[in-house]
C-alpha positions in Angstrom: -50.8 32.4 -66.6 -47.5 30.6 -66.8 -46.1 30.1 -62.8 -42.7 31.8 -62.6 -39.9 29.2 -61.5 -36.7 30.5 -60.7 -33.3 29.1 -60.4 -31.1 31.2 -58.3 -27.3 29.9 -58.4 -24.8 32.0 -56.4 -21.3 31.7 -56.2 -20.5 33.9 -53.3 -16.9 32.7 -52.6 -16.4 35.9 -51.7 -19.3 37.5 -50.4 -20.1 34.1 -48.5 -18.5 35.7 -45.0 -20.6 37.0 -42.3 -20.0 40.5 -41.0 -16.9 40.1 -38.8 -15.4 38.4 -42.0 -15.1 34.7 -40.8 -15.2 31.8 -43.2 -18.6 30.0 -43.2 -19.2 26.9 -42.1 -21.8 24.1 -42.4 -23.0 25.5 -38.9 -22.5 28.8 -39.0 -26.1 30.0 -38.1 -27.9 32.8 -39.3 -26.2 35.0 -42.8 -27.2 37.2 -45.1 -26.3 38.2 -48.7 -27.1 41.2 -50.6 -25.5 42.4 -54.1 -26.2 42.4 -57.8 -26.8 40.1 -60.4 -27.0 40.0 -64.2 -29.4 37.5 -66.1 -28.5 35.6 -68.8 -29.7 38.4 -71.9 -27.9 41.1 -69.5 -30.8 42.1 -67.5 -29.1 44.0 -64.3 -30.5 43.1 -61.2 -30.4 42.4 -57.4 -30.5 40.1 -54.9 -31.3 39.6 -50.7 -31.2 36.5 -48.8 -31.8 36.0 -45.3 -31.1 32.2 -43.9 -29.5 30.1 -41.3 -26.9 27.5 -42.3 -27.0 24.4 -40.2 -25.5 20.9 -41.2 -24.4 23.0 -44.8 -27.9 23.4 -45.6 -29.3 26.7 -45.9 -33.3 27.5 -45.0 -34.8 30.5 -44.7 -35.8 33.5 -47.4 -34.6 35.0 -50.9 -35.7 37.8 -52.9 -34.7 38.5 -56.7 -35.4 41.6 -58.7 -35.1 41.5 -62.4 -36.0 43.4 -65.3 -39.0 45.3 -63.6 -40.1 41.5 -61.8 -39.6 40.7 -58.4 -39.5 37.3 -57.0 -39.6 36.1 -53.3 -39.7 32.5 -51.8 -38.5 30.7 -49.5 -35.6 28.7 -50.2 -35.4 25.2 -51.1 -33.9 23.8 -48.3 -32.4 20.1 -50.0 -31.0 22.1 -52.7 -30.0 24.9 -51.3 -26.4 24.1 -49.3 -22.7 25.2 -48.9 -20.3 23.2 -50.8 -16.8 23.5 -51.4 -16.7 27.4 -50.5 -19.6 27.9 -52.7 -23.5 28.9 -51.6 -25.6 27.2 -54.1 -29.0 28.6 -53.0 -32.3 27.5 -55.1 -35.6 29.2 -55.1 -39.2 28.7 -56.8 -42.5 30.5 -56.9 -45.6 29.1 -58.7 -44.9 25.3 -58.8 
C-alpha cells in the first residue's frame, strides 16, 4: 500500500483572523481554521485546523477531506509558519 503524503498549502490572508477579527501575529496563541478547498483535478473538499501560533510557527492538528478520503495529522511544525500575512501549514501521514 502506497503511504498517503499530503501537502497542505493555505493562503488564508483572509480567513487568517481569530474570532474577534484581530490580525495574527507570530504569538498569537491558539487559532483555528475551517473552510473549503478544491484539489488540483477539481475535487471539492474541506478543511479544519486547530493550532497554536508561537514565535510564527504553528503546531498543533489538521484534518483534510477529499474526494471520499480523509486525512488527519499533526502538523509539521518547521514547515508549518506565518509569513508575510500568509499561513503556510504542511501536513503528512504515512512517511
Amino acid at each position: 500500500m502506497r503511504p498517503i503524503l499530503c501537502r497542505l498549502l493555505l493562503v488564508v490572508s483572509l480567513l487568517a483572523t481569530p474570532a474577534l477579527g484581530s490580525e495574527l501575529t507570530p504569538d498569537s496563541g491558539a487559532v483555528s481554521f475551517r473552510g473549503l478547498l478544491q484539489s488540483a483535478d477539481g475535487h471539492p473538499g474541506e478543511f479544519a485546523v486547530e493550532a497554536a501560533l508561537d514565535g510564527g510557527n504553528f503546531s498543533g492538528r489538521a484534518a483534510i477531506s477529499i474526494a471520499g478520503k480523509h486525512l488527519e495529522a499533526d502538523l509539521v511544525e518547521a514547515r508549518s509558519y506565518l509569513e508575510n500575512g500568509k499561513c503556510i501549514l504542511y501536513l503528512e501521514q504515512g512517511r
